[in-house]
Each structure stands twice: as structure tokens, then as C-alpha cells.
C-alpha positions in Angstrom: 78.4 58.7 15.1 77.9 59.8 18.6 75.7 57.1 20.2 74.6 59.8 23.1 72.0 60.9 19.5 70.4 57.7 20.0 70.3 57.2 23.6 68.3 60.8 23.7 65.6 59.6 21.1 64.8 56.0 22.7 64.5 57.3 25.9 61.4 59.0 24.4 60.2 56.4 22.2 60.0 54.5 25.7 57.6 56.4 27.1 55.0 56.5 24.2 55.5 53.0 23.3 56.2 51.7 26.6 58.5 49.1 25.4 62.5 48.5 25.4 63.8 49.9 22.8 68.0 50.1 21.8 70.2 50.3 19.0 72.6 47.4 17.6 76.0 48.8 16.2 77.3 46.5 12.8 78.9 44.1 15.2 75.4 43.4 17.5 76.5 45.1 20.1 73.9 47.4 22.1 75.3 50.6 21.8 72.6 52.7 22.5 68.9 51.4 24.8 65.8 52.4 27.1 67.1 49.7 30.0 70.7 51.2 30.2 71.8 47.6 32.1 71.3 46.2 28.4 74.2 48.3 26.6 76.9 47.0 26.1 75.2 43.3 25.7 75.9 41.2 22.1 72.9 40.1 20.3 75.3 37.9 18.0 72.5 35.6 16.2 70.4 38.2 14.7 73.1 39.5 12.5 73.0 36.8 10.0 69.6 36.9 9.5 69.5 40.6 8.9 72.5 40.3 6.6 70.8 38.4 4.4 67.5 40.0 4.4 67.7 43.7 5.2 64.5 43.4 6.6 62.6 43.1 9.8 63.7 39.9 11.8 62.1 38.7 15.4 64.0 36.6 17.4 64.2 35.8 21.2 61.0 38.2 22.3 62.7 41.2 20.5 61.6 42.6 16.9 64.9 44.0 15.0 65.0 46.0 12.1 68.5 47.6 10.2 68.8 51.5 9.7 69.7 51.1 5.8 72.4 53.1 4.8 73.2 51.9 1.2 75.7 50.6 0.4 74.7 48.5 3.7 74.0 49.4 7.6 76.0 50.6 10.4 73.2 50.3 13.3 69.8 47.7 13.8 66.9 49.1 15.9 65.5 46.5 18.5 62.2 46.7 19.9 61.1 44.3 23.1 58.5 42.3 21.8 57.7 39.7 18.7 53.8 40.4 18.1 52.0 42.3 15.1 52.3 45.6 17.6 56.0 45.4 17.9 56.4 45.5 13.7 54.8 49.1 14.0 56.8 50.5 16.6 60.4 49.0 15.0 59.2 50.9 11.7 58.6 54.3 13.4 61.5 53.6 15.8 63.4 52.8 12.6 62.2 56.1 10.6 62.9 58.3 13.8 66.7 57.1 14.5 67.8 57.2 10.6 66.2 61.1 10.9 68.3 61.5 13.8 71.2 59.8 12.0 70.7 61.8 8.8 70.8 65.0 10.6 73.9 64.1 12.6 75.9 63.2 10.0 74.9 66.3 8.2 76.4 68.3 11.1 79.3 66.5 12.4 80.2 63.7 9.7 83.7 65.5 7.4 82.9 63.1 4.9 79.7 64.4 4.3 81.0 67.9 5.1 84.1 67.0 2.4 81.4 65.7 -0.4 79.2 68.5 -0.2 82.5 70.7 -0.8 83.5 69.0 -4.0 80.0 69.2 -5.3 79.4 72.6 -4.4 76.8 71.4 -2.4 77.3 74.5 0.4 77.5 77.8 -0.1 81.3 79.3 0.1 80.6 81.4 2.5 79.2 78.9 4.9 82.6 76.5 4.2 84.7 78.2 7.2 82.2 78.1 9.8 81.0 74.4 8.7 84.9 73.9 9.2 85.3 75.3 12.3 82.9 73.5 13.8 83.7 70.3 12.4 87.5 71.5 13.5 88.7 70.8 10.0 91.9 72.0 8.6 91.0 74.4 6.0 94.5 75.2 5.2 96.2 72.0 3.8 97.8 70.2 0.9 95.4 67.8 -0.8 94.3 66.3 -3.8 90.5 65.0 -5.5 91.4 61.4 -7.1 88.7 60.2 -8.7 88.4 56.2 -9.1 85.8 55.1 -11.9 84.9 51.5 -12.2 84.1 50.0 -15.6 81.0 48.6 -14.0 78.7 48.1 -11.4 79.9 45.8 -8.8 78.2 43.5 -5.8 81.0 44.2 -3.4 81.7 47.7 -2.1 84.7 49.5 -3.7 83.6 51.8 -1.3 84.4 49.3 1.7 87.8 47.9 -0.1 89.0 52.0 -0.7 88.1 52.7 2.7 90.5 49.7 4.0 93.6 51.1 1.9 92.6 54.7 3.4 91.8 53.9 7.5 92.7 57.5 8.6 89.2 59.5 8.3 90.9 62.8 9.5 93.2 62.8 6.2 91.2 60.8 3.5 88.1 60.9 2.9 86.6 58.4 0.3 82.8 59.6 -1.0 80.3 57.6 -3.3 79.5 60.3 -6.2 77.2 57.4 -8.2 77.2 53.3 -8.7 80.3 53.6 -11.1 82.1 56.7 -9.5 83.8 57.3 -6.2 86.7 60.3 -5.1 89.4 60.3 -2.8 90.3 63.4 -1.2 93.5 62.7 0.5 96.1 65.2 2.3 99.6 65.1 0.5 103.1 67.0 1.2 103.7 69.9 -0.2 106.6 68.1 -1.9 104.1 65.0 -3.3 104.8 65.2 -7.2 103.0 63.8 -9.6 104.9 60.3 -9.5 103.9 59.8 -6.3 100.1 60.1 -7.2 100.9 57.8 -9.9 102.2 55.1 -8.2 98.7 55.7 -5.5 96.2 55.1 -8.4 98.0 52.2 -9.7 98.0 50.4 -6.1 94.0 51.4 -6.5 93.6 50.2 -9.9 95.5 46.7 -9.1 93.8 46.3 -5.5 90.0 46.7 -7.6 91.5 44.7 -9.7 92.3 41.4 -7.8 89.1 41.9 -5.2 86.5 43.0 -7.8 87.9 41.6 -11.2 86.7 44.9 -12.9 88.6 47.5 -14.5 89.2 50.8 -12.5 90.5 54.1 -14.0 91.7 57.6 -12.2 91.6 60.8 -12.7 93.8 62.8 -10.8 93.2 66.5 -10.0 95.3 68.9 -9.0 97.1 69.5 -5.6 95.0 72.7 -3.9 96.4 74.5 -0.5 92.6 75.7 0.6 89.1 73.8 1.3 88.0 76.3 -1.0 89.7 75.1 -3.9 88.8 71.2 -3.7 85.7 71.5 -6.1 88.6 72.6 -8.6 90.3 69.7 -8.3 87.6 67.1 -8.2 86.6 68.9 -11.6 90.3 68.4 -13.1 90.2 64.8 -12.0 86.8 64.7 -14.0 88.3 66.3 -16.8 91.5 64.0 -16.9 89.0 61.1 -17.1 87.0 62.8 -20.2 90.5 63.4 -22.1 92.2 60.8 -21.3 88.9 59.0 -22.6 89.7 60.6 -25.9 93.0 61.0 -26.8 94.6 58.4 -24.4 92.9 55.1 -24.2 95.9 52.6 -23.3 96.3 54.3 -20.4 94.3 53.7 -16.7 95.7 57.0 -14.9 95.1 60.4 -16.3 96.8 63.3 -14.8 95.3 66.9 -15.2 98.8 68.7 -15.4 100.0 66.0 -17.6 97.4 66.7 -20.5 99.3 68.9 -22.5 97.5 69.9 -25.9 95.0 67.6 -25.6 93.3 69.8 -22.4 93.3 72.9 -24.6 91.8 70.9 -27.7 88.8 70.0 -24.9 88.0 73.1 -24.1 87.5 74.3 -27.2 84.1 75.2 -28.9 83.0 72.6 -31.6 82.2 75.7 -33.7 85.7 76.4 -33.9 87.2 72.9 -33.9 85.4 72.7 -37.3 86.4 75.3 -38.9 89.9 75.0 -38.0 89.9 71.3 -39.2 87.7 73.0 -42.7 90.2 75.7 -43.2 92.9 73.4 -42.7 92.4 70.2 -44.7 91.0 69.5 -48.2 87.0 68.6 -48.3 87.1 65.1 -47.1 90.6 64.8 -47.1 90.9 63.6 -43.9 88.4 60.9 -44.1 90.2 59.6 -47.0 92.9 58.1 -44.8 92.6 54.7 -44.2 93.8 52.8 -41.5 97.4 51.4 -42.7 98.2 55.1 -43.5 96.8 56.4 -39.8 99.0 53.7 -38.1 102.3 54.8 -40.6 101.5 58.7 -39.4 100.9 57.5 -35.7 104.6 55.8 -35.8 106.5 58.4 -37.5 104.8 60.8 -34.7 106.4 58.4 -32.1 109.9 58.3 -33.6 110.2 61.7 -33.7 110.0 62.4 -37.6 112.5 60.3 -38.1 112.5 58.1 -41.8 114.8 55.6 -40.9 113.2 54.8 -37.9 109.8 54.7 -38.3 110.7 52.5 -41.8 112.6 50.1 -39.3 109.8 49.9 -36.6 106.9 49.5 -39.1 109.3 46.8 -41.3 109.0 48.4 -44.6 111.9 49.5 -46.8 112.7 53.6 -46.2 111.1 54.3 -49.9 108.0 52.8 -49.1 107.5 55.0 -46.6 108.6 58.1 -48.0 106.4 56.9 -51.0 103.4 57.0 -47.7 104.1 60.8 -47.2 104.5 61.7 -49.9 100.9 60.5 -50.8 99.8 62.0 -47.6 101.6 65.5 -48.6 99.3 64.7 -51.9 95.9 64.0 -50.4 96.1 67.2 -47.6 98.4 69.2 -48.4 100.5 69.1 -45.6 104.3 67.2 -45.6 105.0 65.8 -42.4 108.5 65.8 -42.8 108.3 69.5 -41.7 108.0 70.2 -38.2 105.6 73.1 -38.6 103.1 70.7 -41.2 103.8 67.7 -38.8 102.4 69.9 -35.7 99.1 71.4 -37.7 98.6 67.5 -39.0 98.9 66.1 -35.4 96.8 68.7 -34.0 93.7 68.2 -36.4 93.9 64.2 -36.1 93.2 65.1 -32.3 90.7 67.5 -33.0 89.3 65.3 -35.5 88.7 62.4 -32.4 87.6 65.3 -30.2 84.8 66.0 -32.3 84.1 62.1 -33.3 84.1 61.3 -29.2 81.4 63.9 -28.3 82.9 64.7 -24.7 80.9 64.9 -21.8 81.4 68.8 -20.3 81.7 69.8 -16.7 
């Protein structure tokens, strides 16, 4: 933030409260003050006590109180003085610079500009001249990552993405909630999936080792406009929500790499039904238990293939044929056919489609 903001504002909080007033940046340093021979000072003992407390703190005839800007603070107000006035003034002086600090990073912060993209939070038509002000590139190559943590956490992902990502022209890393966060990052035109992969597993095992908590990602698609980000912070959502469903081993979802199961998603319940009605036996499907699930799920993974799937699961090849054959007898379907084997796998996703009740965006 441009510190000239502050220096404007306690110049006139001088002369109604006729005190000193300034502004501390994170590492104590006056950055901002009504006696201009006072910037650039260090006020070095006053930042462990508001680190701990958050809260007003009086020390060496000056009252100090931190803007609070959750996850933490970038900036402390100081007012000269230690007596029950000088507690009022730092509370209005505190309430007049975060206003000032709001309303500058509304207008010239691209991370702010960047999350109110993705969320649809401006109008489309106001996107270019917000961009040309900001001088942000509206024609580049990026990508909406989104990082979900398996739970809340006392130290800042936030802090720890913003580390891995130091350049805030490129990347930009926004809190969405407590659990969410997204990384809109500039790629290559030539950046292929792979490469993305290989990025949210560096995040995943960084979050890993400094929080001990779980992380997964969703990545979106790679968009060429400003105007097309919200598009791919919603695939990245919707790579989360699948992969939630029909891919729970694994940590990294990619839209384009969703194959049937994205189409399965964005189909009507109504319909899900009464495919899975039309297509199975009344309760047929729920007669399966699970020994017979895990036989189908291997003969899936080996292709169709008998001898395989009797050598992987350790049973003798007419055992298992004796396992389809009971399945061909219980729905109908004989999954030693190609065409039965797709309708079968189809309706077992559909069936955990319906069971997972997805979240829609």
C-alpha cells in the first residue's frame, strides 16, 4: 500500500486531536507520521506485545493499536500519549486509516481486483477499465488452482502459499473461506497438464510438512482472457466436487482430466434415476455386496480380462467366471461384453453420484 494514503489522513487527525500521530509498518518501522523527523524511526519493543494481544498497547508515552486485517496486520497506529484520552483518539485514528486502507486496496490492490474477478464480484463491463487502471494484463495465459485444506489451521496457509508464490504481478493467492484458498497464476501457453500436476503436489506436500493437514486441488482450466478466470476457478471447484465422488485416493483433480465422471455431474437427479430404474432390476443393484463390488471394480481395472483379474484377486478363473455369471443373473447385464460392461460401469458411478449428494456451482 502506498503509505502517501496515510501520511494525507494523520496530517489531519493532527490538527483535531493535536497529538503525534504515525503509522507502524509489520516490522515497527514508522512508515507513515504527523512529525515527519519520526519516519523512518523503529519502535522494535511494541511488536511483541501487540503480537500477542492484537489489542491496544501503551508503551514509552505513546498509545499503539494494530489495523487488523485477518488473517493478522500489516500496519499499527501510534498515538503520542499514554492517558485515558489517548485510548479514544488510537480507536478513531485506528477506524479512519483501516477506512483509508479498505478503500485503497479496493482501488489499487490486483489481488483484490483478481478475487472480485473470480467471484464475479464486478460487473464485466467494468473488468477493462478496473484493468487498465490497475495496468493489468488482461490478455494472458493463466490458471484458477484451488487449494482446500481438510481443516482449519492456526498458521496461515495463506502466508506459507504466498512464500512459494513471491511474484504479486503473476500469482495471486486469495482467501475464499477458513478451509479454501485459490491460486491464479500465469502459465505458458505450452504449460500442460503435467506441469500443473507436479505444482499442486509441491503444494500439497509443502501444507503438508508445515501444517500437518491434508490439502487437495482442484485445477481449472488454462483461460487466455481476465474475462474467462471465473470459468476456471468454477472448473477447479467442480474438479474438487467430482473428484470427491468418483475419485477419492486421489489429492489432485484435474477439470480436463474428468472424463465421464464430469458429464455424470452435470446431470439432473431426475434423470440419473430413471436411467439407473430403466436399466437395472428393482433393487438389483443394492443386492451387491461388497466382495462382488471389489471383483467388478478389478475386472474394470484389468481391462475385462478373466485371467487377470482371477490372478490379481487370487482366486481360481472359475470362481470368478462363476462371480459374473451371478452378476449377469442378478442385473441382467454380462460384463464380459464390452457394451454391458460400459452400461454396468456407468450406473455404479451414477449410483455414487446420487448416494454423494454433490454440492452445485
Amino acid at each position: 500500500m502506498s503509505n502517501r494514503f496515510f501520511q494525507g489522513v494523520v496530517y489531519q487527525l493532527k490538527e483535531s486531536i493535536d497529538r503525534t500521530v504515525g503509522v507502524l509498518d509489520e516490522n515497527g518501522v514508522v512508515v507513515a507520521c504527523s512529525d515527519l523527523i519520526k519516519i523512518g524511526e523503529k519502535h522494535d519493543n511494541v511488536l511483541s506485545y501487540i503480537n500477542s494481544t492484537l489489542d491496544t498497547v501503551k508503551d514509552d508515552g505513546y498509545t499503539y493499536k494494530p489495523i487488523v486485517q485477518a488473517p493478522g496486520f500489516e500496519y499499527i497506529a501510534f498515538v503520542e500519549g499514554a492517558d485515558e484520552l489517548s485510548e479514544k483518539y488510537i480507536s478513531l485514528v485506528v477506524i479512519a486509516l483501516a477506512n483509508i486502507k479498505q478503500y485503497y486496496d479496493e482501488k489499487f490492490d490486483k489481488n483484490n481486483f483478481v478475487k472480485n474477478v473470480i467471484l464475479n464480484n464486478i460487473l464485466p463491463g467494468d473488468v477493462y477499465i478496473k484493468a487498465r487502471e490497475l495496468h493489468f494484463e488482461t490478455d494472458a495465459f493463466r490458471v484458477a488452482i484451488l487449494i482446500r485444506l481438510s481443516e482449519k489451521s492456526d498458521v496461515s496457509a495463506y502466508d506459507i502459499l504466498q512464500s512459494l508464490f513471491p511474484d504479486k504481478q503473476k500469482d495471486f493467492i486469495i482467501n475464499v473461506n477458513e478451509t479454501d484458498l485459490v491460486l491464479v497464476k500465469e502459465v505458458k501457453d505450452t504449460n500442460d497438464n503435467k506441469d500443473l500436476e507436479k505444482l499442486a503436489k509441491s503444494i500439497i506436500d509443502i501444507i503438508s510438512s508445515e501444517l500437518y493437514i491434508k490439502a487437495y486441488v482442484g485445477i481449472g482450466t488454462i483461460v487466455d482472457n481476465i474475462r474467462d478466470l471465473p470459468r476456471s476457478f468454477n472448473d477447479a471447484q467442480v474438479a474438487l466436487e467430482v473428484g470427491k465422488i468418483f475419485d477419492t485416493e486421489n489429492h489432485i483433480m484435474t477439470y480436463d482430466n474428468l472424463g465421464i465422471g464430469r458429464l455424470i455431474y452435470q446431470l439432473p437427479t431426475s434423470l440419473c434415476e430413471t436411467f439407473l430404474s430403466e436399466i437395472f432390476k428393482k433393487g438389483s443393484i443394492e443386492s451387491l455386496d461388497y466382495e462382488t463390488l471389489f471383483t467388478i471394480q478389478k475386472f474394470f481395472e484389468n481391462n475385462l480380462n478373466v485371467s487377470e483379474t482371477s490372478r490379481k484377486l487370487f482366486v481360481h478363473r472359475n470362481t470368478l467366471v462363476y462371480r459374473l455369471e451371478k452378476i449377469r443373473k442378478l442385473t441382467g447385464l454380462d460384463l464380459r461384453r464390452f457394451d454391458h460392461a460400459i452400461v454396468f460401469k456407468v450406473a455404479l458411478m451414477v449410483k455414487r453420484y446420487l448416494v454423494s449428494n454433490p454440492t452445485k456451482f
